[in-house]
C-alpha positions in Angstrom: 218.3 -51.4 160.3 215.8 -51.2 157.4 217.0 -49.0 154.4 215.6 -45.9 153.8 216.5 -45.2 149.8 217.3 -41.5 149.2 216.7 -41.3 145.8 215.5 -43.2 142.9 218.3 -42.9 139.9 215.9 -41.4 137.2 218.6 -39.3 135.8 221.3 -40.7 133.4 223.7 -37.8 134.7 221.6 -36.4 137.4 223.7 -37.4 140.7 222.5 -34.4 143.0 222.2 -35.8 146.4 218.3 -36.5 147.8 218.8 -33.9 150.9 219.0 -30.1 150.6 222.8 -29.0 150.8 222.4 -27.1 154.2 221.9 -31.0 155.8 224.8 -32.3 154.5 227.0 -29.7 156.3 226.9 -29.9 159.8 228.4 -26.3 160.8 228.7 -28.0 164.2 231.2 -30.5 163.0 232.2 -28.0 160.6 233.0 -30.9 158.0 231.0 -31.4 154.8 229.0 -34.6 154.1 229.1 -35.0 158.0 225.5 -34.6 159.1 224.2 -33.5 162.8 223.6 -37.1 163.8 227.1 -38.0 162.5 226.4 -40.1 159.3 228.3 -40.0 156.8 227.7 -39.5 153.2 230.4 -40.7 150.5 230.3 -40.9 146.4 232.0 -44.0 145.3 232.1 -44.1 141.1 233.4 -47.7 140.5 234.7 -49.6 137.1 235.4 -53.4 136.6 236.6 -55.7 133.5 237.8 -53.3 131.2 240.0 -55.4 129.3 241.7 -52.7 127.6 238.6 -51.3 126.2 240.5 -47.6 126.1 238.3 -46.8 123.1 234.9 -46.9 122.2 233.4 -50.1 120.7 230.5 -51.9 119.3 228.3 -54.1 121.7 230.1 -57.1 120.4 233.2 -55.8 121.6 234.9 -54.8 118.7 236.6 -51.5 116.8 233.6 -49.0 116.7 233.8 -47.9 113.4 230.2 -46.3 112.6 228.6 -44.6 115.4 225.4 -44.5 114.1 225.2 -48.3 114.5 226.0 -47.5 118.5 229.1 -47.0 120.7 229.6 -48.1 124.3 232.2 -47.1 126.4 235.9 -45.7 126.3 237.7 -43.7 129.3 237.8 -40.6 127.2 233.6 -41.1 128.3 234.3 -41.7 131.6 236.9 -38.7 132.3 233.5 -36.4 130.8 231.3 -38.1 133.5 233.8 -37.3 136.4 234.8 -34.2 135.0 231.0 -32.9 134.9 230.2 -34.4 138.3 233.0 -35.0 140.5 233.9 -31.3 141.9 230.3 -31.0 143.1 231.2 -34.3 145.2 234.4 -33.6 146.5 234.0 -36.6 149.2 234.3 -39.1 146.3 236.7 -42.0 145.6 237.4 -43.5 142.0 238.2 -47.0 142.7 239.1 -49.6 139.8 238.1 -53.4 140.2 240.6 -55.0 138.2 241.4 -57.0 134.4 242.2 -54.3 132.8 244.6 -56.2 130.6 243.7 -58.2 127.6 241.0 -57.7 125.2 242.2 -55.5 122.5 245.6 -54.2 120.4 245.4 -51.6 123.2 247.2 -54.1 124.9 248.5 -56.8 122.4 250.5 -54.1 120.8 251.8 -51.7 123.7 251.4 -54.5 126.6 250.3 -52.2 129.9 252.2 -49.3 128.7 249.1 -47.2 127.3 246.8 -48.7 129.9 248.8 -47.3 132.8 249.3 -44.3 131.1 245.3 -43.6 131.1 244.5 -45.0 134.7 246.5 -42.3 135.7 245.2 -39.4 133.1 241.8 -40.4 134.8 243.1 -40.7 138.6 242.0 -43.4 140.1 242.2 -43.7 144.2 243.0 -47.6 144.2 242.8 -50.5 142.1 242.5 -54.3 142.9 244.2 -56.8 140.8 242.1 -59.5 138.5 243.5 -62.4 137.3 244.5 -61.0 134.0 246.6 -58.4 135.3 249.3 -61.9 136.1 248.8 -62.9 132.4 252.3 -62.1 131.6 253.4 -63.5 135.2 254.8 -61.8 138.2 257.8 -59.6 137.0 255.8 -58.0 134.0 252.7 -57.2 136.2 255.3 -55.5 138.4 256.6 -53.3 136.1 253.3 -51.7 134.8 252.2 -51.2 138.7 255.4 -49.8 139.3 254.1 -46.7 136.6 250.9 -46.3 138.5 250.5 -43.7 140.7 247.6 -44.9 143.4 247.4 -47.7 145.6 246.8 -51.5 144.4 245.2 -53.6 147.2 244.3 -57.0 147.5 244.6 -58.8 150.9 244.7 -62.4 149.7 247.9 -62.4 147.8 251.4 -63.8 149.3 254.1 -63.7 146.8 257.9 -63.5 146.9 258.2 -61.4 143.9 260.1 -58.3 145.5 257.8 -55.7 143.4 254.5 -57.0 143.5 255.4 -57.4 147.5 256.5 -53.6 147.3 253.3 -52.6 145.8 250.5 -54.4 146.6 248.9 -53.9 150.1 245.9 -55.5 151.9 244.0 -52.0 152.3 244.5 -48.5 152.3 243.2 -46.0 154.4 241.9 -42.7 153.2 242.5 -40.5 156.2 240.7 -37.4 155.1 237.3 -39.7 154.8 237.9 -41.9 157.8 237.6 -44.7 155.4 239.4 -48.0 154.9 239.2 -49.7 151.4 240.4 -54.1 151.2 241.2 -55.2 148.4 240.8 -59.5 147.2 241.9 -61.5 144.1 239.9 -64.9 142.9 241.9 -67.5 144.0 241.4 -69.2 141.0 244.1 -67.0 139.5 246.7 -69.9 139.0 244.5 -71.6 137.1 243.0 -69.2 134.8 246.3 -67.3 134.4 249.9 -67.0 134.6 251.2 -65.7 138.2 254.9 -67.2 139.6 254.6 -70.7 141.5 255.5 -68.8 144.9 252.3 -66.4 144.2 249.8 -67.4 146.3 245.9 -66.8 146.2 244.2 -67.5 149.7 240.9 -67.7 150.4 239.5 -64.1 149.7 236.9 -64.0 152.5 239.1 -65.4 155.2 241.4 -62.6 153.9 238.5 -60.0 154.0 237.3 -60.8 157.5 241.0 -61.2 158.8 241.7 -57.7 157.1 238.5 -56.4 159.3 239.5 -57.4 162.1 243.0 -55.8 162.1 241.5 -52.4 160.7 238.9 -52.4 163.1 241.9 -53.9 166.0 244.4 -51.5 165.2 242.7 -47.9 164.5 239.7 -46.0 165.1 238.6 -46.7 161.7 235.0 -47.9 161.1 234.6 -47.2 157.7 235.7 -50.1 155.2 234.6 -51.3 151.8 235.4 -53.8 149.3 237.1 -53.9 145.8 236.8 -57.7 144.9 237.5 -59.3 141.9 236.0 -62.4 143.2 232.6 -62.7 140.7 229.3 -61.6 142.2 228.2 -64.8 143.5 231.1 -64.9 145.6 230.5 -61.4 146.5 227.1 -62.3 148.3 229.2 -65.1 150.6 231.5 -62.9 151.1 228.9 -60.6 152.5 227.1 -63.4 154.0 229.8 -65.1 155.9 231.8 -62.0 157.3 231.2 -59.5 159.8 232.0 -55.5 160.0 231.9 -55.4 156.2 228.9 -53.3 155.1 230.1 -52.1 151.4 231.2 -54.6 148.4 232.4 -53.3 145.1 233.0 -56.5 142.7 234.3 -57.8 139.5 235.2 -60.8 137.5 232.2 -62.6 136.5 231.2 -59.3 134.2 227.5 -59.7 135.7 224.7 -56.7 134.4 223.2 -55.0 138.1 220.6 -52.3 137.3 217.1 -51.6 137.0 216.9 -52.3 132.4 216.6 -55.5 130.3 219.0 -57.7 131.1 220.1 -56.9 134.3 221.0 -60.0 136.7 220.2 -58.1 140.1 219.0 -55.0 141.5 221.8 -52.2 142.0 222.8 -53.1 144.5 221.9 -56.2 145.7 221.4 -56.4 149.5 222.0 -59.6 151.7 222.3 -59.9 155.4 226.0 -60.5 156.8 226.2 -63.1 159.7 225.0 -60.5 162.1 221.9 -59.9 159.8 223.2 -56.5 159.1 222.7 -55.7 155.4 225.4 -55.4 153.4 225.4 -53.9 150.0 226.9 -55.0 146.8 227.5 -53.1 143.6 229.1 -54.0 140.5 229.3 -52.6 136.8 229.4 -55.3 134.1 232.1 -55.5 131.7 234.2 -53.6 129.0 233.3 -50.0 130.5 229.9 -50.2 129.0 228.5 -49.2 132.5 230.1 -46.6 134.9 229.3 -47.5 138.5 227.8 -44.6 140.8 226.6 -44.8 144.3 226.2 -42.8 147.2 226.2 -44.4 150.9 225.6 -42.8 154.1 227.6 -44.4 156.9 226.8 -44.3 160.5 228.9 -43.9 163.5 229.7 -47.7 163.5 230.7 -47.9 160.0 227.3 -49.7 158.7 225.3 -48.6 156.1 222.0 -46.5 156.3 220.8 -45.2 153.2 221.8 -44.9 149.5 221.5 -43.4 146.0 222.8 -44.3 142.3 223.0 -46.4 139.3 225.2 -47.2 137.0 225.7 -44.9 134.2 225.4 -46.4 130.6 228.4 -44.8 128.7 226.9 -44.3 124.8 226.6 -42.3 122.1 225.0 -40.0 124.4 227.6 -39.2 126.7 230.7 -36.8 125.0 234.2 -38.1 124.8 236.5 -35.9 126.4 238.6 -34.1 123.4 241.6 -34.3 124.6 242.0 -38.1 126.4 240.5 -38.8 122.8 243.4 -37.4 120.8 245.6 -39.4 122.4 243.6 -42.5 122.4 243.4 -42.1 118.3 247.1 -41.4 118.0 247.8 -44.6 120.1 245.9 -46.6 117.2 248.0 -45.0 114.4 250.6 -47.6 114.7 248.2 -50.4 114.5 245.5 -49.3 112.9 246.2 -50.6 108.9 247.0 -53.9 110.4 244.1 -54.2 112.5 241.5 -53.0 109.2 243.2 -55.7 106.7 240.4 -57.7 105.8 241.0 -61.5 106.2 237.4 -62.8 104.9 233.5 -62.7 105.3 231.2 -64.1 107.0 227.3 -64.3 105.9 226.4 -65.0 110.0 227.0 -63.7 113.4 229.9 -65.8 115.1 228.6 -64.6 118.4 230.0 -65.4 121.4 228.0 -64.7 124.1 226.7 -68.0 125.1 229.7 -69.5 125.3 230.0 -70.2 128.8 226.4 -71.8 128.8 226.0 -74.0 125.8 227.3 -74.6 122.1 228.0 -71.3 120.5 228.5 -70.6 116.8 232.2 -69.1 117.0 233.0 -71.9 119.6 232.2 -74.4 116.5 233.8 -72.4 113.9 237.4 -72.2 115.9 237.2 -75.3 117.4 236.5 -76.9 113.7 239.5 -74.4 112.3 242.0 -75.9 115.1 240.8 -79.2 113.8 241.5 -78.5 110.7 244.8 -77.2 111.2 246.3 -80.1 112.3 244.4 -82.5 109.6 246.0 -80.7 107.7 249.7 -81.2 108.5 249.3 -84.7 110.3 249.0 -88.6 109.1 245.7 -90.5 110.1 247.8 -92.6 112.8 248.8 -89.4 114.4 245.4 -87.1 113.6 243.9 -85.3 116.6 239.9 -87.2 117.0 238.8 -83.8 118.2 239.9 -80.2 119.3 238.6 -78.8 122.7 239.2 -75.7 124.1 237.7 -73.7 127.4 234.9 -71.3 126.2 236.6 -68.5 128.7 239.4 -68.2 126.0 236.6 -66.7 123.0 236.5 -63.4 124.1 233.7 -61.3 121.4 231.6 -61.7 118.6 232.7 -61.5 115.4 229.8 -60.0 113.4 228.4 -60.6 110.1 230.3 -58.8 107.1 234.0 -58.6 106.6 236.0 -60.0 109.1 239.3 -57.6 109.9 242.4 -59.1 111.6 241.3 -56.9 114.9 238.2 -58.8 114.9 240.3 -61.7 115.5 242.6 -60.6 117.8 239.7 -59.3 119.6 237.6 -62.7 120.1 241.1 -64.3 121.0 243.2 -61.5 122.3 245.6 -64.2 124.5 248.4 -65.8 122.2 247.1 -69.1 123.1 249.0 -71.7 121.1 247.5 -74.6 119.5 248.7 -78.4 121.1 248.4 -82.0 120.5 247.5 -84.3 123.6 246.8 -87.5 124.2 244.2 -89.0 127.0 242.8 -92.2 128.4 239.3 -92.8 127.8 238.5 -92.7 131.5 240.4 -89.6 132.4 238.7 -87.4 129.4 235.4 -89.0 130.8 235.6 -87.6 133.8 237.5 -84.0 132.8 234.3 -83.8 130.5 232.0 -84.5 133.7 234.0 -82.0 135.5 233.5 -79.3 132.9 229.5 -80.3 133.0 229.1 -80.8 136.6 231.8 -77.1 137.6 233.8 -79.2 140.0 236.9 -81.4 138.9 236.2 -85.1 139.4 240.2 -85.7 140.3 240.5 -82.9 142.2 237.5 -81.4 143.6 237.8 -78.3 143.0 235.7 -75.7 140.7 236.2 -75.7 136.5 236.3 -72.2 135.8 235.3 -72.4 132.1 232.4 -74.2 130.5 234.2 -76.2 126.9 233.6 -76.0 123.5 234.4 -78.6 120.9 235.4 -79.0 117.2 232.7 -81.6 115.1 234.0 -85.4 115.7 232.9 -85.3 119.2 229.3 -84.6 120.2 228.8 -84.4 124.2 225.3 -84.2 125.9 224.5 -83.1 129.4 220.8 -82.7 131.2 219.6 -82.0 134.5 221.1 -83.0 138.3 220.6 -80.8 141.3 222.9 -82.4 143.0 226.3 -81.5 141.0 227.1 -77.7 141.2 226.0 -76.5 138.5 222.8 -78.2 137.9 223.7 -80.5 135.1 225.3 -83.9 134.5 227.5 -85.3 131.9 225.0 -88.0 129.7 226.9 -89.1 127.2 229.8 -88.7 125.1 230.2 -90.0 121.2 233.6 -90.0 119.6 233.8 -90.6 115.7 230.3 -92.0 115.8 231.1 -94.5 118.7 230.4 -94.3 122.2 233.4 -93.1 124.4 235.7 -95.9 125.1 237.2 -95.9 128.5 239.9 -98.2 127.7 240.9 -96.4 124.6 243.6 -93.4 124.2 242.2 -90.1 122.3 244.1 -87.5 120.8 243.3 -84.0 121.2 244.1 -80.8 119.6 243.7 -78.1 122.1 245.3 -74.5 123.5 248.2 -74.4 125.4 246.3 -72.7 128.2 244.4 -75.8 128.7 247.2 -78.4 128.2 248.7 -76.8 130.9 245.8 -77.1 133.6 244.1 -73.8 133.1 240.6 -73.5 134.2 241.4 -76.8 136.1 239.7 -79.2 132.8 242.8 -81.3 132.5 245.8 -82.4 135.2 248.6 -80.3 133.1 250.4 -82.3 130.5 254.5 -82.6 130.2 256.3 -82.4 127.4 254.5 -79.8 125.0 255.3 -79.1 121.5 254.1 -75.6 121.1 252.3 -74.5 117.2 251.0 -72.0 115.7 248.4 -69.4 117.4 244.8 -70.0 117.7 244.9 -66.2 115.7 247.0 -67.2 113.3 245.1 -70.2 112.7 241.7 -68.8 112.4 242.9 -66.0 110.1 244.0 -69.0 107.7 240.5 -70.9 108.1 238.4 -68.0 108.1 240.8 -66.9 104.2 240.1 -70.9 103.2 236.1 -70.8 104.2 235.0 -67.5 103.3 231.9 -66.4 102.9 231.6 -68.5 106.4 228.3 -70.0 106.8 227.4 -72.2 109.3 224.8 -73.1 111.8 224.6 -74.7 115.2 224.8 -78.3 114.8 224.1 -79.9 118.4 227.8 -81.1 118.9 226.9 -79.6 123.0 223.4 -81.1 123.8 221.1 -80.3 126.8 219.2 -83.1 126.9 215.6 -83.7 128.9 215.7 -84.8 133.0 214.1 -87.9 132.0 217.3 -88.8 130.2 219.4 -87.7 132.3 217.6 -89.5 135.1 218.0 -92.6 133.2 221.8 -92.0 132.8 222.3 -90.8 136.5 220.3 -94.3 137.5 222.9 -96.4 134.8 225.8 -94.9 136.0 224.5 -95.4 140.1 223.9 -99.4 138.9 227.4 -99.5 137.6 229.1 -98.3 140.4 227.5 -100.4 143.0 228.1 -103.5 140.8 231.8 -102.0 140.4 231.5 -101.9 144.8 230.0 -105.9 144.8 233.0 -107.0 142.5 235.6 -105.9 144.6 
């Protein structure tokens, strides 16, 4: 059925529905928001990738200590939205898309204990679970949803833990709406987190449809949505290869949806289902920056037909509610000198937001002070040739100026611990085509994290539409000198990745734990201040015609490597 689009969302705060009151009360049905055909209109405000972001910050993520220079976010902005426009939509649902741990001293210094506390203040109607929320693994995740007082949902997960089994449910059903709302979990959690070994992530759309089918078996509802924390391109197969499922609300991959600069899609973004119904998917970027708002009109049969909203930018603009924001700034008190104490400067931006795409500038700089580190406190027989880490695990800028210990704590908020590893040649070969290419070469499945390396080792990757993510490894220089597939190289790397995380490496055995990747940089950044430093090409796109060459080498070698056996 083609869309008819109520309203456009000119109005930061302006959510008054596109029909006159008197047609959203049928006084035949005698139910509001029930029309006199029998749609139904709903207000769903949605939030995603918070990652402890209680307070306001800057827009590279950190402590937002001059608002003049701009401030983003912060619940106590949210609770003033909802408190200024949720009574005049009392057929509304507050829904909460999961990784709200990790990110901040919110959370580094009181664990879950403050976040719970404020997901309730603001009264959420269900949450889904992200992959951080296992961080701490099964039993600590339990307790903090144990505090909460709405339902968690998310259909994919099997576990035996006897809390997380008592508290998280495929769906819940909101009887005074007629609604049904599925939860799903990346199953890449294992990899990219900490959950027990008999916590199991199945495939989330299987689990979606599977869900819709027993909803749709087993009552008379034929109202369902969403709450993923899957990432938006898994969002659209979802919605593509699934049926009955008009209404996704997503998370994860912190993707901008809206109509301003920068945006990666339309709000919402619209694909056809396998029935060629259109289903519609929303999401609301990362850190509480963006408040998600929409209103959908359902028909009889659950699909839907029409709706209205934006996402509402949380800035300067919008009040902080007074009295979420008294407690929020008492909560800080016990962290706050620690967090100011100024461990250096820096004469650049170490920014962090390319990361995940290419060679970024505090990438280098912790990759070169984990390299450093261990020079330091090692003989040349046993130095590390290189450090890598997964780009996932550099969480914010650090901006120019002074550099405070929160700062630090903010870019890497995770406790990672700094290892030694040795590889083979061949096997780092092909992790490092596995990072390049998004698929593991041992393994086959996806690399959740793009790399980032200390100076010592200089990778370059171009062009292949063939691999999944567009790009192929080229070639890879270690200590001046080609790689050597025959030889052994020593690594200095996190924990996290040591032990399989993002899937980059088979985990390794036997690991002797060091210091902190914080802890670390706070040293380097005291030894190298003022820091400046530049990009220096150690990650290299190069040209197709390059990388055509190396494709063609590597295809000759192969089919030689074929003849010979």
């Amino acid at each position: 059925m083609a869309i008819k689009q109520l309203l456009t969302a000119a109005c930061l705060l302006g959510l008054a529905f596109a029909v006159h009151e008197d047609h959203l009360v049928s006084r035949k049905l005698n139910k509001r928001f029930i029309d006199d055909t029998g749609n139904y209109n709903i207000s769903f405000y949605h939030i995603n990738d918070v990652h402890a972001h209680l307070d306001q910050y800057t827009s590279s993520g950190t402590d937002c200590t001059d608002p003049k220079k701009g401030c983003f976010g912060g619940y106590s902005r949210v609770k003033t939205i909802l408190k200024e426009t949720r009574p005049s939509h009392p057929d509304s649902l507050l829904l909460n898309l999961g990784d709200e741990f990790q990110g901040t001293m919110f959370f580094s210094f009181y664990g879950g204990e403050k976040i719970a506390d404020t997901l309730n203040e603001i009264g959420f109607d269900a949450m889904t679970l992200g992959n951080h929320e296992f961080d701490r693994g099964d039993d600590y995740l339990g307790e903090f949803l144990e505090n909460l007082t709405f339902p968690i949902v998310s259909a994919n997960i099997v576990t035996d833990n006897k809390v997380l089994n008592r508290t998280i449910k495929p769906f819940h059903i909101f009887p005074e709406y007629e609604l049904a709302i599925i939860g799903v979990t990346t199953d890449t959690t294992p990899s990219i987190s900490s959950p027990g070994k008999n916590t199991i992530f199945n495939d989330p759309i299987v689990a979606v449809q599977n869900t819709v089918d027993l909803i749709r078996a087993t009552t008379n509802i034929t109202r369902i949505a969403a709450i993923t924390h899957i990432g938006y391109d898994v969002d659209q197969r979802l919605a593509k290869e699934t049926s009955g499922l008009y209404f996704i609300m997503g998370g994860h991959s912190h993707t901008p949806l809206g109509d301003f600069e920068g945006a990666a899609g339309p709000y919402p973004t619209i694909v056809e289902n396998k029935d060629g119904d259109e289903v519609f998917i929303v999401t609301a970027y990362r850190w509480g920056e963006y408040f998600g708002y929409i209103d959908v009109t359902y028909d009889a049969q659950g699909k839907v037909l029409a709706y209205h909203g934006a996402p509402i930018h949380l800035t300067n603009a919008t009040a902080q509610d007074e009295g979420l924001q008294k407690e929020i700034d008492e909560w800080r008190v016990p962290f706050e000198e620690y967090s100011k104490q100024e461990v250096g400067y820096s004469n650049v931006v170490l920014d962090q937001t390319t990361c995940q795409q290419k060679e970024c500038l505090l990438g280098d700089f912790v990759s070169d002070a984990i390299l450093q580190y261990r020079l330091n406190s090692t003989t040349p027989e046993t130095a590390p040739d290189f450090t890598l880490i997964n780009a996932g695990g550099v969480r914010a800028t650090i901006d120019e100026g002074p550099i405070t210990r929160g700062e630090v704590l903010t870019s890497f908020p995770f406790s990672n611990a700094v290892v030694d590893v040795t590889i083979s040649g061949d096997k780092l070969w092909n992790a490092l085509e596995g990072v390049v290419a998004g698929v593991n070469v041992d393994n086959g499945k996806p690399v959740t994290s793009f790399l980032q390396v200390s100076r010592g080792i200089k990778i370059e990757y171009g062009p292949d539409s063939k691999s999944q993510s567009g790009k192929v490894l080229v070639s890879v220089t270690i200590g001046g000198k080609p790689l050597d597939k025959a030889a052994d190289y020593k690594i200095a790397t996190m924990d996290f990745v040591a032990g399989g995380g993002d899937n980059i490496f088979a985990p390794f055995e036997d690991l002797v734990i060091l210091d902190t990747v914080d802890e670390v940089l706070v040293a380097h950044i005291g030894a190298n201040t003022p820091v400046d430093i530049a990009l220096d090409g150690r990650l290299s796109e190069v040209n197709k015609c390059k990388a055509g060459k190396a494709i063609a080498r590597r295809a000759r070698t192969r089919k030689m490597e074929k003849v010979s056996l």
